[in-house]
C-alpha atoms as one frame of an Amber mdcrd trajectory, in Angstrom:
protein
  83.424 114.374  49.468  85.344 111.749  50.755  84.447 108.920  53.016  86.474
 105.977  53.200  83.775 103.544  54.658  81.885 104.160  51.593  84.601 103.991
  49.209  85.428 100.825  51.221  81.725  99.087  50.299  82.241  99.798  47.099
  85.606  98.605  46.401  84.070  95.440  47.945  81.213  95.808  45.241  83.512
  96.153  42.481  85.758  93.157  43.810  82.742  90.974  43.679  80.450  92.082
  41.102  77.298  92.318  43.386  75.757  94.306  45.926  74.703  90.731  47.674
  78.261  89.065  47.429  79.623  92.591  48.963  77.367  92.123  51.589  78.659
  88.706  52.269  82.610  89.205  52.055  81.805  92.761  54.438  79.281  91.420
  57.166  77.010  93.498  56.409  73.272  93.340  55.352  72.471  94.172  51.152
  70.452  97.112  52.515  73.093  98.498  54.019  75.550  98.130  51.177  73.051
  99.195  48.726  72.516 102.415  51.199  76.501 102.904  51.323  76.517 103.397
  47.348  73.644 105.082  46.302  75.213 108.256  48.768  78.263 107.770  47.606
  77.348 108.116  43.888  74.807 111.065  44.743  78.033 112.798  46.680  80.277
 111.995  44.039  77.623 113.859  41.217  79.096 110.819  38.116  76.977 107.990
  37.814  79.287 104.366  39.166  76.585 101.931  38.459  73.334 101.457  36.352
  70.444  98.634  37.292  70.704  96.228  35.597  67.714  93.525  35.995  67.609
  92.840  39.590  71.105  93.481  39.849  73.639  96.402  38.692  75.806  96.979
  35.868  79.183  98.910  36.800  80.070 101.948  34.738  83.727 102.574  33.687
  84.287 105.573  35.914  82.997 102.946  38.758  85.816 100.740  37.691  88.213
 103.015  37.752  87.253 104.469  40.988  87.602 101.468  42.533  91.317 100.716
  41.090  92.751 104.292  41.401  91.625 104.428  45.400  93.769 100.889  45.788
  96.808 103.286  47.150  94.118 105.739  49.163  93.560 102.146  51.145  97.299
 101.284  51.396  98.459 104.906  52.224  95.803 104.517  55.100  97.210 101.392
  56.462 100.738 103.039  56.523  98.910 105.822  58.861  97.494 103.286  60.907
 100.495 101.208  61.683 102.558 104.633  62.460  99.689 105.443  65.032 100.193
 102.162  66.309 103.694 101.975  66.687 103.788 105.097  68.476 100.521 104.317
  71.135 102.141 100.715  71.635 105.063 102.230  73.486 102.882 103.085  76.145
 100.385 100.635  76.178 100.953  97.195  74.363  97.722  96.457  72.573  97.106
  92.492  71.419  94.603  92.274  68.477  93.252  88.856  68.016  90.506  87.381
  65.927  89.052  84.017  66.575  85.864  81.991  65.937  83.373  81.948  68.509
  84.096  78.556  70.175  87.237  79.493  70.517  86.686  82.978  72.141  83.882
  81.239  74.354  86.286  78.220  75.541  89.940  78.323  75.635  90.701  82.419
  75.184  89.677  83.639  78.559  92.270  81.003  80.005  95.145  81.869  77.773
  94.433  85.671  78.648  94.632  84.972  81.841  97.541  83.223  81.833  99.505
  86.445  79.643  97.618  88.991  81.627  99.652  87.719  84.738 103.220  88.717
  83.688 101.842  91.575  81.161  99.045  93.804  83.443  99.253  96.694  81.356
  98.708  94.841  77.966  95.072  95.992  76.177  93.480  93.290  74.478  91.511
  93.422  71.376  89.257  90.359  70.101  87.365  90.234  67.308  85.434  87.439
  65.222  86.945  86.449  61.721  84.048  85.116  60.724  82.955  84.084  57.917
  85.916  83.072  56.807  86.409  85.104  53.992  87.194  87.569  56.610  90.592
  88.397  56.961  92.064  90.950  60.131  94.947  91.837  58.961  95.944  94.196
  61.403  95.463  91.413  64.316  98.528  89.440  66.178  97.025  86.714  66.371
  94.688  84.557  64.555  92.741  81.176  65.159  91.146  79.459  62.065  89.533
  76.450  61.614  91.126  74.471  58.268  89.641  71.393  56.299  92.227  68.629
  56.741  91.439  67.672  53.580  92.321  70.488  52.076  95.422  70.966  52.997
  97.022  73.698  55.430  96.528  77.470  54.634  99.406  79.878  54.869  97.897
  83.705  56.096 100.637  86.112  54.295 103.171  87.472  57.147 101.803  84.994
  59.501 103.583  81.744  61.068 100.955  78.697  61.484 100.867  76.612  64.436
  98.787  74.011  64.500  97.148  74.064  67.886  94.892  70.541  67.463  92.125
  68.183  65.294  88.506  68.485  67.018  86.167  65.909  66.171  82.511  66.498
  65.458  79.339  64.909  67.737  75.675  65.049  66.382  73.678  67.498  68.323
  70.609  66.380  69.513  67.016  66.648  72.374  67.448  65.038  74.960  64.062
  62.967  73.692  65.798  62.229  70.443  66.313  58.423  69.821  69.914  58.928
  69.914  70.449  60.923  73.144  70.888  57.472  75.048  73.549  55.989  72.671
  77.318  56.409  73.324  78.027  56.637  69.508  76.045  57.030  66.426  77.492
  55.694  62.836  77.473  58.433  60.266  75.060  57.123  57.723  72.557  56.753
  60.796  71.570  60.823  60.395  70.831  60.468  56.579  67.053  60.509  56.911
  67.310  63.203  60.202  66.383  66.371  59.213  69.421  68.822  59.697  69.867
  72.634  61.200  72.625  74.035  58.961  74.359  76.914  61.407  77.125  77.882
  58.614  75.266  79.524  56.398  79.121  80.956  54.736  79.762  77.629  53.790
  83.146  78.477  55.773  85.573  75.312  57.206  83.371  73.989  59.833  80.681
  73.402  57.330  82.751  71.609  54.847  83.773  69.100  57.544  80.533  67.949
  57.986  79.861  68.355  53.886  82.785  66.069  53.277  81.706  63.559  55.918
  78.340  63.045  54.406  79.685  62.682  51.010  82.220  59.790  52.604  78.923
  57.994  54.216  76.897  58.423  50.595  74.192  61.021  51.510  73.468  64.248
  50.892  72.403  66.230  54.784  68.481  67.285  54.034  68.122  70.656  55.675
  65.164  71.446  57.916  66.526  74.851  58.887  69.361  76.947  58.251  70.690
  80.088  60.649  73.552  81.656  61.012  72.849  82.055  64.629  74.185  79.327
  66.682  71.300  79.793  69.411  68.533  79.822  66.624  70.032  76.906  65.701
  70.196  75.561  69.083  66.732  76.221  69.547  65.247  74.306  66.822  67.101
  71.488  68.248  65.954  71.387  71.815  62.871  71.313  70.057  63.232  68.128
  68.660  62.598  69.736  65.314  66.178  68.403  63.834  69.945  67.906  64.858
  72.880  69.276  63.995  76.344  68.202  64.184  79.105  70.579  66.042  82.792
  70.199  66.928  83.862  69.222  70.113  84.709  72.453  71.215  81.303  73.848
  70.631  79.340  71.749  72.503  81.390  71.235  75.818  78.662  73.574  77.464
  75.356  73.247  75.619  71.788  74.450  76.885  69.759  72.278  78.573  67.998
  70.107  76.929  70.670  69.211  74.344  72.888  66.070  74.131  76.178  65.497
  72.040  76.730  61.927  70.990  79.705  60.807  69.507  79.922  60.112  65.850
  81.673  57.134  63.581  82.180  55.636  60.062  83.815  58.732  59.581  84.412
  61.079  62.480  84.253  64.175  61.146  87.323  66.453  61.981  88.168  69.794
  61.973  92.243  71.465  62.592  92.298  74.018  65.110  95.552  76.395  63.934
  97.053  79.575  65.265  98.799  82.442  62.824 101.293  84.699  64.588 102.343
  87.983  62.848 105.644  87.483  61.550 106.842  90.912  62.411 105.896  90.914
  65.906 106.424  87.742  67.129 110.036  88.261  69.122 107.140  90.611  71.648
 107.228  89.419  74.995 103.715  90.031  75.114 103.237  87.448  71.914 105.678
  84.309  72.541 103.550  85.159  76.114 100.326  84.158  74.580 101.971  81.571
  71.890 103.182  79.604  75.082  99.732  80.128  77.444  98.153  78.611  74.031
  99.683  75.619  73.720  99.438  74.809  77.359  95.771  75.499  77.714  95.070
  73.568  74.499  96.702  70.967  76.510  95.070  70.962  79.602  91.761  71.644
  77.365  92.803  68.067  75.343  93.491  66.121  78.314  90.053  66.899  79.712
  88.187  66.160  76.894  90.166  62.891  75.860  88.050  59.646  75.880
């Protein structure tokens, strides 16, 4: 009767009142949320939800499944961390989760720099985003934070702040701006804009935040969640976009990064290091190969 995916989605459901918010916080598409629930309540034979409009209403037995199977979830993660413990005495496994421009750039280097001295360690990466996605289970973590906003604190996790990356506007190479060594801000208020964060997620709010400081509201041409759609639409000449440093040290042809002022937009780039595993050879490893790498990476890129 029991599957814990499904009883997973619909926690998720519960936790955010909608099949489409569900969908967001999970990854996953509405469809395939919507499928998750409708066998889960058939399996289960008691009705969790009714429609409701073009949404659902949740019933009280949904409600209450969703609470009581809290400490089915935290009874799991128990299992899993015994599992672990056991398997890592073997084979050390590192779980990290990173954004994509960070995976892309500067991981492979700081991999390769740990894999040296630890051959027989297994490593695990995964994307955390959006970033309402949280991998718990991971030794590592790389976020992006709004310096704005203050730093964020992951629970059993040590920050390090790794560095600030500074935004460029993205544009064709037959764009009037591909020839300039700077552009001032307020200059892409009438440019119609490619909006690649479609969470709304740190990276976005940079650039929100920066067009609020130059007066203007960014009019949207496009908007994908897929930085090559994106990329596309750009090459095109349809519109520009504007990307931190880090994700535009190797664009496609065709594409040009120019330098932005009046503000500079600016993102932090911070590591979180599980608490509880940080004496690991294997971890102050890759805490030190970070560091250095981001160093080498910020000398190269300084202007």
């Amino acid at each position: 009767m029991w599957d814990l995916n499904r009883l997973r989605v619909w926690r998720a459901v519960v936790a955010t009142g909608s099949v489409v918010d569900a969908a967001r916080s999970l990854n996953f598409t509405p469809a395939t949320v919507s499928q998750h629930i409708t066998t889960l309540q058939k399996s289960l034979g008691v009705p969790l939800y009714r429609r409701s409009g073009r949404g659902i209403e949740i019933t009280e037995f949904g409600k209450r499944l969703a609470e009581e199977s809290g400490e089915v979830f935290a009874s799991v993660t128990k299992l899993d961390d015994l599992v672990e413990s056991f398997r890592s005495v073997s084979r050390p496994r590192m779980r990290i989760a990173a954004f994509t421009s960070f995976n892309a750039r500067l991981l492979p280097g700081i991999i390769e720099s740990v894999a040296r001295d630890h051959p027989n360690l297994r490593f695990d990466i995964q994307l955390n985003e959006p970033a309402k996605v949280r991998r718990s289970h991971c030794l590592i973590e790389i976020r992006s934070e709004v310096p704005q906003e203050g730093e964020i604190h992951l629970p059993e996790m040590t920050r390090v702040p790794l560095f600030d990356d500074d935004y460029r506007v993205v544009v064709s190479e037959r764009h009037e701006f591909a020839g300039l060594d700077s552009v001032p801000f307020k200059d892409l208020e009438d440019q119609p804009w490619v909006d690649y964060d479609l969470w709304s997620g740190p990276t976005s709010k940079v650039v929100d935040l920066a067009c609020a400081a130059a007066g203007f509201e960014r009019r949207n041409f496009a908007a994908s969640e897929d930085d090559f759609a994106a990329l596309a639409l750009v090459s095109s000449d349809l519109a520009i976009t504007v990307l931190p440093r880090l994700s535009t040290l190797q664009l496609p042809p065709g594409l040009v990064a120019v330098g932005l002022t009046d503000p500079v937009p600016m993102r932090r780039v911070v590591m979180h290091v599980r608490e509880r595993d940080a004496h690991l050879p294997h971890v102050r490893a890759f805490v030190t190969a970070a560091e250095a790498v981001v160093a080498a990476h910020l000398d190269r890129t300084a202007l």
